[in-house]
N, C-alpha and C positions, 0 to 999 in steps of 0.2 A: 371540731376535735382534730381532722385530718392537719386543716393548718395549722392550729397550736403544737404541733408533732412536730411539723416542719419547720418550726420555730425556734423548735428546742435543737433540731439537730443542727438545724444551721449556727444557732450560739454554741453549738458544744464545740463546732470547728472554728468558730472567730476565737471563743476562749481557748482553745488547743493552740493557735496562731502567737495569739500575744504572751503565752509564757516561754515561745521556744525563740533563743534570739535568731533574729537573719527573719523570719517571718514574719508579714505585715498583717495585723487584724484588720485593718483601714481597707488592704488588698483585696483579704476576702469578702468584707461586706461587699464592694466591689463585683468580685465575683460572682454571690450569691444572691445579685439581685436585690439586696439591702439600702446599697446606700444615700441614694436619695431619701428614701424612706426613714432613715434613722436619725440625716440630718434632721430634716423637717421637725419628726419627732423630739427631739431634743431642742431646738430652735422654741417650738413653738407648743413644750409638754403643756401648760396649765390652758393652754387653748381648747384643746379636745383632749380633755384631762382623760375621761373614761376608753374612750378610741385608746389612746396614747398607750395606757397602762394595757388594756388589753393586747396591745402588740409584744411590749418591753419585758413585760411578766414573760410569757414564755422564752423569749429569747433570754435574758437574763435567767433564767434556771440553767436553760444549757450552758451557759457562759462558767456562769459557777459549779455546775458538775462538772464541766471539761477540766477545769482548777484543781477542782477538790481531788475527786476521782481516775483522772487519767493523762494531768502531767505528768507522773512520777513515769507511769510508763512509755510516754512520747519521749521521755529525757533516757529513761535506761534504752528506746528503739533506737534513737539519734546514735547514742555513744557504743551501741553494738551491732549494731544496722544502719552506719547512715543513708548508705545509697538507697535503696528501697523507700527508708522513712522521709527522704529527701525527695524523692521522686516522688511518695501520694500527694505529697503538699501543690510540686511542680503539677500535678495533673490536677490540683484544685482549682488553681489560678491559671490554668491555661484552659479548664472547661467554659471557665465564664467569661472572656474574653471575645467569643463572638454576641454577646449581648453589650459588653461594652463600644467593641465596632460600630455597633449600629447607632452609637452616640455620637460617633464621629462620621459617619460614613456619610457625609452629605456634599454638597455642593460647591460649600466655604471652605475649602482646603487650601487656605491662604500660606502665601509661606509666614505670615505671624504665626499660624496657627502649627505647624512642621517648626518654627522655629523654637514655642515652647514647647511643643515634644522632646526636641532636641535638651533644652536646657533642663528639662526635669529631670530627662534620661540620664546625663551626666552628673548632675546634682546625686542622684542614690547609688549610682554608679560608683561616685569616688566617695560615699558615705559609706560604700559596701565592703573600700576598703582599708581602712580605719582600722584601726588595733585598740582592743576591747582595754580598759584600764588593769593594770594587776592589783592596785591599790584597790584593798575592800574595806571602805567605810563601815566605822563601830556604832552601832545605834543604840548602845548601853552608856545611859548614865550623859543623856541631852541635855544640854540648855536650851535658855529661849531662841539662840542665834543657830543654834540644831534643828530645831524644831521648825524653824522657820524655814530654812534652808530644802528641809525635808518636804516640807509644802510647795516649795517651787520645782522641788524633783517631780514631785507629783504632778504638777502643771505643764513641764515640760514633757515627761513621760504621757500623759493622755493624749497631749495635743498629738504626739508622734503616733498614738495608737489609733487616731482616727483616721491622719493623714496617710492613703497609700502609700506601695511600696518603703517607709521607714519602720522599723518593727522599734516596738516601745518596749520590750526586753533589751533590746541590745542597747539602745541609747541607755539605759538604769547600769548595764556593764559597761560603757564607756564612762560614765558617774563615780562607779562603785559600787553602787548602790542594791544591782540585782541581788545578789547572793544573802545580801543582810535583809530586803525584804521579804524574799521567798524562805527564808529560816524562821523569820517572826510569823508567814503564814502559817509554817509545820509545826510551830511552837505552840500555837492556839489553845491546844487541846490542856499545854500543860497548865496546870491551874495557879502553879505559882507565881509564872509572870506575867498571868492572865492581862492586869492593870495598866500593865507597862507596853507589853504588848497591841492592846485595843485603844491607847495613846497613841502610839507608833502611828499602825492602819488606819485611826483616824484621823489625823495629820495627814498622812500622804491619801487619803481615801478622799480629804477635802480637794486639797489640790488636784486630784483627778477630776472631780465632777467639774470643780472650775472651767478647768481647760481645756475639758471635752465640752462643755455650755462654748467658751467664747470661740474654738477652732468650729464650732460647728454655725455660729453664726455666722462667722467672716466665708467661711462655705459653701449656706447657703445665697451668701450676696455673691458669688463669684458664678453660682451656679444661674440666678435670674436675669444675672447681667451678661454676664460672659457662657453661657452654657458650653458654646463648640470648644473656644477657646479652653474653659476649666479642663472639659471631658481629654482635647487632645493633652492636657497638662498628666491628667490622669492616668491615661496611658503611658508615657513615656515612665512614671511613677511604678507601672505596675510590671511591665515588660523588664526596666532596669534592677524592681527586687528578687528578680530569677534570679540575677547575678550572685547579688548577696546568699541566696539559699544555697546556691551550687557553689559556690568558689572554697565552702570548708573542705568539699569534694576532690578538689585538685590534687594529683599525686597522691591518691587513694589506691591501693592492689585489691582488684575485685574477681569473686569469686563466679561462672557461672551460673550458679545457684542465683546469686545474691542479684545479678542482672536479670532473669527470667523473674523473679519476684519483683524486682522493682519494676519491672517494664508491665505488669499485671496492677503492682498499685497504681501506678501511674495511669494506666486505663480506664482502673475501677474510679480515682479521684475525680477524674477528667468528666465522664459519663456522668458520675453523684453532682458537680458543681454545674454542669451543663445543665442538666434534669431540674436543680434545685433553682437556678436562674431564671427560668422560666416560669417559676411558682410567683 
């Protein structure tokens, strides 16, 4: 029971991750000790079907509570608190960090291996600073070459949401895409475009499983063959998506106030994703 708990909280913060752009859901599994775990799980679900599902059930409930229930309020904390909301995050992904070291911390400290840190580092780095598209794609009234389309966003978007440091919110706003599919989620309720609607999500909900299936395989191969190498790739992924969280920051006027809270969330964050890592 205690770990199904632990399951749930950690999906409520990977699901918090991937609706806010600049945040990597890929980061925090990362962080939280997951993600070996979730590739494998995915890789290899109808293997140990019942294992599998006993893991994925809890963490998928939090995933989708964080969605349903408390993006609305990470997105009003972001837009009236960034600093603070921006700093719990920073203290998620810097708790888990010394678990990740210890992936790298060995022997083989090649410079191949400093040399992909390098290039990953730079790779999110200059993805971090990108300018989001202002074009917002209409998803009313699709064709089949819509439709289609809409299934490769989905494909692309998962694969970013598995992969460290890249947040798969922001790549769906560099598309267009964000705003029109977080509208068809709010819309759900309504029952008029229920139809049209549960089309939409399940089109793009295809091309998510897709692309979280094939990024999680080529993953796992990277990981049996290349472990040190992956890990330091991984690093450089995670340390560089600070940038992107913090650079909305820049030429920000902050309040006293507003610095003693965030420097509390960022403690609390730090401590929770440290603690959680180790489970």
């Amino acid at each position: 029971m205690k770990e199904n708990l632990v399951l749930v909280i950690k999906g409520m913060i990977i699901g918090l991750a991937n609706v806010i752009p600049g945040v990597s859901g890929g980061t925090l599994m990362i962080t939280l000790g997951l993600y070996e775990k979730i590739i494998n799980t995915i890789s290899h679900f109808f293997k140990n079907f019942k294992e599998n599902l006993k893991f994925l059930i809890p963490l998928g409930i939090g995933l989708v509570l964080a969605v349903l229930l408390f993006s609305k309020i990470i997105g009003a904390s972001l837009d009236k608190y960034p600093f603070p909301t921006t700093l719990l995050f920073i203290g998620l992904i810097l708790g888990g960090l010394p678990l990740l070291w210890k992936k790298v911390n060995t022997k083989k400290k090649s410079f191949s291996n400093w040399f992909i840190f390098a290039i990953t580092f730079m790779i999110i780095t200059t993805f971090a600073f990108l300018k989001e598209s202002s074009a917002v794609v209409s998803l009313s009234n699709l064709n089949v070459g819509g439709y289609i389309l809409l299934f490769l966003v989905g494909v692309v978007a998962s694969s970013t949401m598995i992969i460290p440091g890249i947040s798969g919110s922001f790549v769906l706003m560099l598309l267009g895409y964000y705003k029109p599919i977080i509208d068809t989620i709010r819309s759900l309720t309504d029952f008029s475009l229920i139809g049209r609607n549960i089309l939409i999500l399940g089109v793009f909900g295809i091309g998510i499983v897709i692309g979280i299936i094939v990024v999680a395989k080529i993953i796992e191969f990277l990981l049996k063959k290349f472990e040190v190498k992956t890990y330091f790739g991984v690093l450089g992924f995670v340390l560089a998506s600070m940038i992107a969280i913090i650079k909305p920051l820049i030429g920000t006027n902050l309040q006293f106030l507003e610095v003693i809270i965030g420097f509390v969330l960022f403690i609390l964050g730090f401590l929770a994703a440290y603690k959680m890592s180790e489970k």
